[in-house]
ZAKE-513675 format. One line per 2 residues: for each residue x, y, z of C-alpha. Coordinates in steps of 0.1 Angstrom, whole numbers. Each point is the difference from the previous one (the first is absolute). Layout:
! residues N
X:Y:Z | ...
//
This chain:
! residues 358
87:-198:133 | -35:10:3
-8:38:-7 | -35:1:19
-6:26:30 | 6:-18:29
-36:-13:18 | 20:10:33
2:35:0 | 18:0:31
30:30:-9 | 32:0:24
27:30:0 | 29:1:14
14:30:27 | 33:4:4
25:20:21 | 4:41:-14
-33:-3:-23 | -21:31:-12
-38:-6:16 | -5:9:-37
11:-31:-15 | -24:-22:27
-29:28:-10 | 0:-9:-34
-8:-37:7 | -24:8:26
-19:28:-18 | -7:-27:-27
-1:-32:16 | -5:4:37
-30:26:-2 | -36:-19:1
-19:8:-37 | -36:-12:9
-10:23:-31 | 13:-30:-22
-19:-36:0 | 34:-17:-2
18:-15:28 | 28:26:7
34:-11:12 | 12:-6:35
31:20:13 | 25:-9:22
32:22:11 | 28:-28:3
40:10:15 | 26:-24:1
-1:8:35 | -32:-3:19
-6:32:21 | 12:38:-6
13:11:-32 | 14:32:2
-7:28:-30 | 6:31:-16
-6:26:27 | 9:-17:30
-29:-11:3 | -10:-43:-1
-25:-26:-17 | -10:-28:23
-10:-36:-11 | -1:-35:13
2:-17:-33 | 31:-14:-19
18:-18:-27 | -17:-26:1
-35:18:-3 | 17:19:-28
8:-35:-16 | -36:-12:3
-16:34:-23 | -13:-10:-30
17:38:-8 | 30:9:13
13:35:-3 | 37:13:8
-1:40:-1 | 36:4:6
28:-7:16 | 24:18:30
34:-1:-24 | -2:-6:-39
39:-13:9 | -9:-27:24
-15:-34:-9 | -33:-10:16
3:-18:28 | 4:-42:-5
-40:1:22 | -17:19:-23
17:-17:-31 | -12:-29:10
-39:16:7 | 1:13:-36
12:-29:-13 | -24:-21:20
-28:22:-7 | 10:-2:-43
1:-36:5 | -34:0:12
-14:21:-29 | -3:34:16
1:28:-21 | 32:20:14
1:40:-8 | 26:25:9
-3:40:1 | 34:21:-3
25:-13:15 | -20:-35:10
15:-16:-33 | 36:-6:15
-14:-26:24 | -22:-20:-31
33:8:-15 | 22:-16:33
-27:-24:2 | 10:-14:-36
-35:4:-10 | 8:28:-32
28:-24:-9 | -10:2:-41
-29:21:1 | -5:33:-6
-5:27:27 | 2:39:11
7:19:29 | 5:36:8
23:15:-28 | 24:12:28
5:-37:10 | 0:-16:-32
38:0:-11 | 5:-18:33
-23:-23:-4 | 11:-10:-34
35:-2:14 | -6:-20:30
-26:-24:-15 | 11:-3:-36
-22:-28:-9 | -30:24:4
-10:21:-31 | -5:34:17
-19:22:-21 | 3:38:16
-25:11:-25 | -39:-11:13
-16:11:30 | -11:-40:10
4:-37:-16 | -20:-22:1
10:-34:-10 | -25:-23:13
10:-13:38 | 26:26:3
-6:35:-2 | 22:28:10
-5:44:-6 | 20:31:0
7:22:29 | -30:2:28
-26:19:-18 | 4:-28:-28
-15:-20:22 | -33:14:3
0:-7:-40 | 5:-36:10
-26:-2:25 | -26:11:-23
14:-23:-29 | -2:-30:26
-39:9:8 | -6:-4:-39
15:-28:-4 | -21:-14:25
-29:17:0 | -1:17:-33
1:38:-14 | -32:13:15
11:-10:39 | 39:15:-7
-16:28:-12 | -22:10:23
30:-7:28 | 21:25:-20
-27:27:0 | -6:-8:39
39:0:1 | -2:35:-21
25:-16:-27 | -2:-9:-33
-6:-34:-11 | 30:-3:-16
28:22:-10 | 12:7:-31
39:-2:-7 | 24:-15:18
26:10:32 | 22:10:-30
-17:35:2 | 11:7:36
39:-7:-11 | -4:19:-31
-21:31:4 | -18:6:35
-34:15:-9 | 6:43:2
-28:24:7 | -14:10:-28
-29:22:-15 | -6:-18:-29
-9:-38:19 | -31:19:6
-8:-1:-38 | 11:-35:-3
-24:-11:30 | -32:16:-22
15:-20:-31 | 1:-30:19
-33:3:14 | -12:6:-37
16:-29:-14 | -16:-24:29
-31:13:-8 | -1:-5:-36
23:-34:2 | -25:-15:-30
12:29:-27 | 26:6:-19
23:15:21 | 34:12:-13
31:23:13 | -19:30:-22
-30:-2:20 | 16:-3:34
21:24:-8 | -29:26:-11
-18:-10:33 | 34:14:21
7:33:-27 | 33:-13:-7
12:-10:-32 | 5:-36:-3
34:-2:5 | 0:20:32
-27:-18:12 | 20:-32:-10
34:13:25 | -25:9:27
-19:-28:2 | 27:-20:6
15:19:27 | -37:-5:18
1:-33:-4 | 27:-15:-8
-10:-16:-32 | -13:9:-32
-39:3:-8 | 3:-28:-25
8:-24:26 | -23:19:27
-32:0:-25 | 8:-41:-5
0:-8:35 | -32:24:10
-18:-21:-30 | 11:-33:14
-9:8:37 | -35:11:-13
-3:-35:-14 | 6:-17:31
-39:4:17 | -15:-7:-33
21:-32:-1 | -7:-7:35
-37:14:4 | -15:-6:-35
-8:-30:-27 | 12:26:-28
19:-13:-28 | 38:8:-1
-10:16:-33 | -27:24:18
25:3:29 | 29:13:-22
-20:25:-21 | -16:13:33
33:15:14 | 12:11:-31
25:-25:-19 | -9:-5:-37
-1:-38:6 | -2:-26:17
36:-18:-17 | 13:38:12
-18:-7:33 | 17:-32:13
37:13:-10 | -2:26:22
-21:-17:27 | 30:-29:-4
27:26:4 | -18:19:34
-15:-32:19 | 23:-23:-14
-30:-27:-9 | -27:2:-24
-36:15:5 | -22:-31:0
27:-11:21 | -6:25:23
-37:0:2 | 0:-39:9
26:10:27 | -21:24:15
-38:-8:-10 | 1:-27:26
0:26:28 | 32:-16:12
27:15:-26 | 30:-18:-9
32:14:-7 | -12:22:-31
32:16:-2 | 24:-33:3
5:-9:-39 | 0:-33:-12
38:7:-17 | 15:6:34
7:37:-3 | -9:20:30
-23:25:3 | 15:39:2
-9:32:3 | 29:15:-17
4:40:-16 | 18:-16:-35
-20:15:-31 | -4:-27:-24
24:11:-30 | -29:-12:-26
-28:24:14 | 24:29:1
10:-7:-38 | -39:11:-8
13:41:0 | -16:26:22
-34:1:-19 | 2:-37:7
-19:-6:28 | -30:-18:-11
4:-37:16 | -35:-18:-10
//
Protein backbone atom coordinates (compact mmCIF):
# COMPACT_ATOMS: atom_id res chain seq x y z
CA UNK A 1 0.00 0.00 0.00
CA UNK A 2 1.43 3.12 -1.08
CA UNK A 3 1.51 6.02 1.56
CA UNK A 4 1.98 9.04 -1.06
CA UNK A 5 -0.77 12.04 -1.08
CA UNK A 6 -3.03 11.25 -3.55
CA UNK A 7 -2.14 13.31 -7.12
CA UNK A 8 -6.16 13.58 -7.24
CA UNK A 9 -7.11 15.75 -4.67
CA UNK A 10 -10.60 15.38 -5.43
CA UNK A 11 -12.15 15.06 -1.49
CA UNK A 12 -15.86 13.52 -1.19
CA UNK A 13 -18.06 13.65 2.18
CA UNK A 14 -20.76 12.06 2.95
CA UNK A 15 -24.41 13.89 4.18
CA UNK A 16 -26.65 11.99 5.88
CA UNK A 17 -30.19 12.22 7.34
CA UNK A 18 -30.25 14.21 11.17
CA UNK A 19 -26.47 15.70 10.62
CA UNK A 20 -25.08 18.86 12.49
CA UNK A 21 -24.14 21.54 9.44
CA UNK A 22 -21.09 21.47 11.80
CA UNK A 23 -19.75 18.15 10.86
CA UNK A 24 -20.11 19.09 6.75
CA UNK A 25 -18.42 22.73 7.85
CA UNK A 26 -15.45 21.19 9.05
CA UNK A 27 -14.70 19.43 5.74
CA UNK A 28 -15.63 22.38 3.72
CA UNK A 29 -13.89 25.08 5.83
CA UNK A 30 -10.64 23.01 5.02
CA UNK A 31 -11.10 21.41 1.86
CA UNK A 32 -13.91 23.01 -0.10
CA UNK A 33 -12.73 26.73 0.42
CA UNK A 34 -10.40 28.02 -2.71
CA UNK A 35 -6.54 28.81 -0.98
CA UNK A 36 -5.03 30.77 -4.01
CA UNK A 37 -2.52 32.16 -1.29
CA UNK A 38 -0.74 28.57 -1.60
CA UNK A 39 1.11 27.50 -4.97
CA UNK A 40 -0.20 23.95 -4.56
CA UNK A 41 -3.06 22.56 -6.21
CA UNK A 42 -5.77 22.55 -3.45
CA UNK A 43 -8.36 19.75 -3.21
CA UNK A 44 -11.70 19.53 -4.96
CA UNK A 45 -14.92 19.05 -2.72
CA UNK A 46 -17.82 17.35 -3.33
CA UNK A 47 -20.92 16.91 -0.93
CA UNK A 48 -22.07 13.17 -1.74
CA UNK A 49 -25.71 11.54 0.09
CA UNK A 50 -26.74 8.15 -0.40
CA UNK A 51 -29.63 9.72 -1.84
CA UNK A 52 -29.28 12.22 -4.50
CA UNK A 53 -31.45 15.33 -3.65
CA UNK A 54 -32.48 16.89 -0.08
CA UNK A 55 -30.88 15.89 2.96
CA UNK A 56 -32.55 17.11 5.88
CA UNK A 57 -30.43 18.62 9.10
CA UNK A 58 -30.23 19.83 12.36
CA UNK A 59 -32.59 22.71 12.50
CA UNK A 60 -35.18 21.81 10.10
CA UNK A 61 -33.55 23.18 7.79
CA UNK A 62 -31.86 21.00 4.41
CA UNK A 63 -28.53 20.48 2.25
CA UNK A 64 -29.21 19.96 -1.43
CA UNK A 65 -26.91 17.95 -3.79
CA UNK A 66 -27.06 15.99 -7.05
CA UNK A 67 -24.14 13.82 -6.35
CA UNK A 68 -24.01 10.22 -4.85
CA UNK A 69 -22.39 7.00 -3.93
CA UNK A 70 -20.97 6.50 -6.59
CA UNK A 71 -19.16 10.04 -6.80
CA UNK A 72 -18.26 9.32 -3.23
CA UNK A 73 -16.61 5.98 -4.48
CA UNK A 74 -14.69 7.79 -7.15
CA UNK A 75 -12.70 10.48 -4.31
CA UNK A 76 -9.33 9.91 -4.04
CA UNK A 77 -10.60 11.03 -0.13
CA UNK A 78 -13.43 9.93 1.23
CA UNK A 79 -14.79 11.28 4.48
CA UNK A 80 -17.70 9.81 6.74
CA UNK A 81 -18.54 12.57 9.56
CA UNK A 82 -21.08 10.55 11.20
CA UNK A 83 -23.73 8.53 11.18
CA UNK A 84 -27.83 8.93 12.01
CA UNK A 85 -27.84 5.84 14.80
CA UNK A 86 -24.44 4.48 16.38
CA UNK A 87 -26.98 1.15 16.81
CA UNK A 88 -27.80 0.63 13.16
CA UNK A 89 -25.43 -0.86 10.63
CA UNK A 90 -24.66 1.23 7.45
CA UNK A 91 -26.64 0.62 4.89
CA UNK A 92 -25.51 -2.60 2.29
CA UNK A 93 -25.08 0.80 -0.64
CA UNK A 94 -22.79 2.58 1.13
CA UNK A 95 -20.81 -0.54 2.38
CA UNK A 96 -20.27 -1.38 -0.78
CA UNK A 97 -19.08 2.56 -1.85
CA UNK A 98 -16.49 2.41 1.03
CA UNK A 99 -15.46 -0.70 0.23
CA UNK A 100 -15.27 0.06 -3.45
CA UNK A 101 -13.67 3.24 -2.87
CA UNK A 102 -10.69 1.23 -0.25
CA UNK A 103 -10.34 -1.04 -3.04
CA UNK A 104 -9.44 1.57 -5.23
CA UNK A 105 -6.81 3.14 -2.89
CA UNK A 106 -8.73 6.10 -1.49
CA UNK A 107 -7.76 7.28 1.71
CA UNK A 108 -11.16 6.80 3.88
CA UNK A 109 -11.49 9.20 7.07
CA UNK A 110 -14.21 9.33 9.58
CA UNK A 111 -15.08 12.22 12.32
CA UNK A 112 -17.14 11.20 15.48
CA UNK A 113 -19.47 9.07 15.00
CA UNK A 114 -18.31 8.32 11.06
CA UNK A 115 -16.19 5.31 12.36
CA UNK A 116 -19.18 2.83 12.83
CA UNK A 117 -19.75 2.82 9.07
CA UNK A 118 -15.58 2.06 8.33
CA UNK A 119 -16.34 -0.05 11.18
CA UNK A 120 -19.90 -1.76 9.35
CA UNK A 121 -17.95 -1.51 6.27
CA UNK A 122 -15.33 -4.07 7.70
CA UNK A 123 -12.67 -1.65 6.86
CA UNK A 124 -11.16 -1.26 10.83
CA UNK A 125 -11.45 -5.05 10.98
CA UNK A 126 -7.69 -5.34 12.77
CA UNK A 127 -6.68 -1.90 12.86
CA UNK A 128 -6.60 0.53 15.31
CA UNK A 129 -9.19 3.44 15.51
CA UNK A 130 -11.06 6.16 17.73
CA UNK A 131 -14.27 7.78 17.91
CA UNK A 132 -15.99 9.99 20.29
CA UNK A 133 -15.36 8.63 23.97
CA UNK A 134 -19.26 8.57 24.43
CA UNK A 135 -19.46 6.02 21.51
CA UNK A 136 -16.46 4.09 22.12
CA UNK A 137 -17.64 1.18 24.43
CA UNK A 138 -20.18 0.50 21.67
CA UNK A 139 -18.01 0.49 19.13
CA UNK A 140 -15.67 -1.91 20.77
CA UNK A 141 -18.69 -4.07 21.50
CA UNK A 142 -20.32 -4.15 18.20
CA UNK A 143 -17.12 -4.40 16.15
CA UNK A 144 -14.74 -6.40 18.33
CA UNK A 145 -12.14 -6.95 15.80
CA UNK A 146 -11.39 -3.10 15.86
CA UNK A 147 -8.92 -1.92 18.55
CA UNK A 148 -10.69 1.18 19.77
CA UNK A 149 -8.52 3.35 21.51
CA UNK A 150 -10.92 6.16 23.53
CA UNK A 151 -7.73 7.95 24.47
CA UNK A 152 -6.41 10.21 21.21
CA UNK A 153 -8.18 12.89 19.62
CA UNK A 154 -7.44 11.24 15.75
CA UNK A 155 -5.57 8.10 14.16
CA UNK A 156 -3.98 8.05 11.57
CA UNK A 157 -2.96 4.75 10.21
CA UNK A 158 -2.08 5.33 6.71
CA UNK A 159 -5.32 4.85 4.25
CA UNK A 160 -7.64 4.88 7.13
CA UNK A 161 -8.00 7.59 9.44
CA UNK A 162 -10.58 8.18 11.90
CA UNK A 163 -10.91 11.22 15.12
CA UNK A 164 -12.69 12.00 18.24
CA UNK A 165 -15.94 13.78 18.60
CA UNK A 166 -16.65 16.73 15.85
CA UNK A 167 -14.16 19.37 16.90
CA UNK A 168 -11.54 16.41 16.60
CA UNK A 169 -11.94 16.67 13.30
CA UNK A 170 -10.75 20.06 12.61
CA UNK A 171 -7.38 18.43 14.27
CA UNK A 172 -7.60 15.92 11.40
CA UNK A 173 -8.13 18.31 8.70
CA UNK A 174 -5.07 20.21 9.46
CA UNK A 175 -2.97 16.89 9.98
CA UNK A 176 -4.33 15.74 6.46
CA UNK A 177 -2.99 19.21 4.85
CA UNK A 178 0.58 18.38 6.33
CA UNK A 179 0.71 15.31 5.27
CA UNK A 180 0.14 16.52 1.95
CA UNK A 181 1.42 19.67 1.83
CA UNK A 182 3.72 19.89 4.70
CA UNK A 183 3.80 22.04 8.19
CA UNK A 184 4.10 25.48 6.77
CA UNK A 185 0.64 25.18 4.59
CA UNK A 186 -1.32 23.31 7.78
CA UNK A 187 -0.09 25.95 9.63
CA UNK A 188 -1.01 28.74 8.13
CA UNK A 189 -4.68 27.02 7.57
CA UNK A 190 -4.84 26.67 11.31
CA UNK A 191 -4.00 30.36 12.02
CA UNK A 192 -6.66 31.24 9.05
CA UNK A 193 -8.83 28.61 10.86
CA UNK A 194 -7.86 30.46 14.38
CA UNK A 195 -6.71 26.91 15.82
CA UNK A 196 -3.71 25.58 16.87
CA UNK A 197 -1.78 23.43 14.77
CA UNK A 198 -2.00 20.71 16.77
CA UNK A 199 -3.22 19.96 20.18
CA UNK A 200 -1.61 18.75 22.94
CA UNK A 201 -3.17 15.73 24.94
CA UNK A 202 -5.56 13.55 24.05
CA UNK A 203 -9.75 13.31 24.30
CA UNK A 204 -8.81 11.63 27.68
CA UNK A 205 -8.85 15.25 29.16
CA UNK A 206 -12.57 15.91 28.33
CA UNK A 207 -13.63 12.54 30.23
CA UNK A 208 -11.31 13.14 33.08
CA UNK A 209 -11.25 16.78 33.96
CA UNK A 210 -13.21 19.40 31.78
CA UNK A 211 -10.96 22.55 31.69
CA UNK A 212 -12.45 25.02 34.87
CA UNK A 213 -12.07 28.75 34.88
CA UNK A 214 -9.21 29.61 36.43
CA UNK A 215 -7.02 32.68 37.41
CA UNK A 216 -3.87 31.09 37.42
CA UNK A 217 -4.10 29.67 33.32
CA UNK A 218 -3.30 33.28 32.84
CA UNK A 219 0.24 32.67 34.34
CA UNK A 220 0.66 29.48 32.64
CA UNK A 221 -0.16 31.23 29.08
CA UNK A 222 3.00 33.90 29.88
CA UNK A 223 5.18 30.71 30.86
CA UNK A 224 4.28 29.12 27.79
CA UNK A 225 4.84 32.00 25.70
CA UNK A 226 8.33 32.20 27.46
CA UNK A 227 9.27 28.85 26.92
CA UNK A 228 8.38 29.10 22.96
CA UNK A 229 10.46 31.88 22.88
CA UNK A 230 13.52 30.59 24.35
CA UNK A 231 12.87 26.81 22.93
CA UNK A 232 16.97 26.73 22.25
CA UNK A 233 17.82 27.06 26.28
CA UNK A 234 17.79 25.12 28.99
CA UNK A 235 14.48 25.15 30.01
CA UNK A 236 13.42 23.20 33.14
CA UNK A 237 10.12 22.97 35.50
CA UNK A 238 12.18 25.66 37.91
CA UNK A 239 12.32 28.12 35.31
CA UNK A 240 8.76 27.81 34.11
CA UNK A 241 7.68 27.74 37.14
CA UNK A 242 9.53 31.17 38.23
CA UNK A 243 8.13 32.72 34.86
CA UNK A 244 4.29 31.85 36.34
CA UNK A 245 5.28 32.82 40.39
CA UNK A 246 4.34 29.41 41.47
CA UNK A 247 6.42 27.09 43.02
CA UNK A 248 7.26 24.29 40.84
CA UNK A 249 5.07 21.96 42.08
CA UNK A 250 2.04 24.16 41.74
CA UNK A 251 2.92 25.08 38.59
CA UNK A 252 3.37 21.31 37.78
CA UNK A 253 -0.76 20.59 39.06
CA UNK A 254 -1.76 23.60 37.03
CA UNK A 255 -0.20 23.10 34.12
CA UNK A 256 -1.69 20.06 33.62
CA UNK A 257 -5.16 21.06 34.28
CA UNK A 258 -4.44 23.76 31.23
CA UNK A 259 -3.46 21.44 29.13
CA UNK A 260 -3.94 18.30 29.80
CA UNK A 261 -0.41 17.05 29.89
CA UNK A 262 2.66 17.68 31.59
CA UNK A 263 5.39 20.35 30.38
CA UNK A 264 7.87 17.58 29.85
CA UNK A 265 5.92 16.15 27.15
CA UNK A 266 4.51 19.71 25.96
CA UNK A 267 8.35 21.29 25.81
CA UNK A 268 9.24 17.80 23.56
CA UNK A 269 6.66 18.29 21.15
CA UNK A 270 7.02 22.31 20.76
CA UNK A 271 10.93 21.36 20.02
CA UNK A 272 9.91 18.83 17.48
CA UNK A 273 7.31 20.92 15.69
CA UNK A 274 10.01 23.73 15.50
CA UNK A 275 12.15 21.23 13.59
CA UNK A 276 9.70 20.54 11.02
CA UNK A 277 10.42 23.97 8.58
CA UNK A 278 14.01 23.59 9.15
CA UNK A 279 13.65 20.08 7.90
CA UNK A 280 11.38 20.98 5.29
CA UNK A 281 12.77 24.58 4.28
CA UNK A 282 16.56 24.27 4.94
CA UNK A 283 19.86 22.04 3.91
CA UNK A 284 20.85 22.23 7.79
CA UNK A 285 22.36 19.27 9.26
CA UNK A 286 20.15 17.13 11.65
CA UNK A 287 22.96 17.98 14.06
CA UNK A 288 22.42 21.96 13.56
CA UNK A 289 18.70 21.24 13.45
CA UNK A 290 18.59 19.53 16.88
CA UNK A 291 20.83 21.94 18.79
CA UNK A 292 18.65 24.81 17.24
CA UNK A 293 15.38 23.92 19.08
CA UNK A 294 16.94 23.01 22.09
CA UNK A 295 17.76 19.06 22.44
CA UNK A 296 21.30 18.32 23.66
CA UNK A 297 21.73 15.99 20.58
CA UNK A 298 21.11 14.89 17.72
CA UNK A 299 20.91 10.73 19.05
CA UNK A 300 18.39 12.70 21.76
CA UNK A 301 16.81 14.43 18.71
CA UNK A 302 15.62 11.45 16.53
CA UNK A 303 14.13 9.47 19.72
CA UNK A 304 11.83 11.99 20.31
CA UNK A 305 11.24 13.02 16.69
CA UNK A 306 10.59 8.92 16.31
CA UNK A 307 8.16 8.87 19.19
CA UNK A 308 6.04 12.34 17.85
CA UNK A 309 6.08 11.75 13.88
CA UNK A 310 6.37 8.27 14.07
CA UNK A 311 9.37 8.24 11.24
CA UNK A 312 12.81 9.55 11.39
CA UNK A 313 14.04 13.23 10.49
CA UNK A 314 15.97 12.68 7.22
CA UNK A 315 13.07 10.64 6.64
CA UNK A 316 10.92 13.36 6.95
CA UNK A 317 12.76 15.95 5.04
CA UNK A 318 12.98 13.65 1.89
CA UNK A 319 9.15 13.24 2.34
CA UNK A 320 8.58 16.77 2.25
CA UNK A 321 11.60 18.56 0.43
CA UNK A 322 10.13 17.40 -2.87
CA UNK A 323 7.26 19.94 -2.47
CA UNK A 324 4.88 17.01 -2.71
CA UNK A 325 5.16 15.41 1.02
CA UNK A 326 4.65 11.85 1.63
CA UNK A 327 3.08 10.40 4.50
CA UNK A 328 5.80 11.80 7.13
CA UNK A 329 3.79 10.58 9.86
CA UNK A 330 3.00 6.87 8.45
CA UNK A 331 6.06 4.78 10.16
CA UNK A 332 7.85 2.29 8.47
CA UNK A 333 6.97 -0.34 11.61
CA UNK A 334 3.29 -0.02 10.95
CA UNK A 335 2.27 1.90 14.06
CA UNK A 336 -0.11 4.68 13.45
CA UNK A 337 0.26 8.04 13.96
CA UNK A 338 -1.64 9.61 17.32
CA UNK A 339 -2.09 12.49 19.04
CA UNK A 340 -2.70 11.00 22.35
CA UNK A 341 -2.57 12.97 26.26
CA UNK A 342 -0.42 9.70 27.81
CA UNK A 343 2.85 11.22 29.53
CA UNK A 344 5.70 9.05 28.74
CA UNK A 345 6.47 7.23 32.23
CA UNK A 346 10.41 7.71 31.39
CA UNK A 347 10.26 11.65 30.95
CA UNK A 348 8.18 11.95 34.12
CA UNK A 349 10.87 9.82 36.11
CA UNK A 350 13.39 12.95 35.51
CA UNK A 351 11.75 14.79 38.97
CA UNK A 352 10.26 18.26 38.92
CA UNK A 353 13.57 20.12 38.35
CA UNK A 354 13.79 17.71 35.46
CA UNK A 355 12.72 19.45 32.65
CA UNK A 356 15.67 19.94 30.57
CA UNK A 357 15.05 17.70 27.33
CA UNK A 358 18.15 18.59 24.93
Amino acid sequence: MSLRAPADRSVAVLAYPGMSVFETGIVTEVFGLPRPEFDVDWYQLTVCAERPGPVPVVGGASLHTPYGLDVLAGAATVIVPGVPDVTVDPSPELVAALRRAHRAGARIMSICSGAFALAGAGLLDGRRATTHWRYADLLARRYPRVEVDPGVLYLDDGDLLTSAGSAAGLDLCVHLVRRDHGAAIANAVARRLVIPPHRDGGQAQFIEAPVTVDPDDDRIAASIAWALAHLAEPVTVDRLARQAHMSPRTYLRHFARATGTSPIRWLVDQRVRASLPLLEGTDAPVEEIAAAVGFDSPVTYRHHFGRAMHTSPSAYRRAFRSGTAGHAAGPADGRPATVDGRTDPAADRTGLAGLRTG
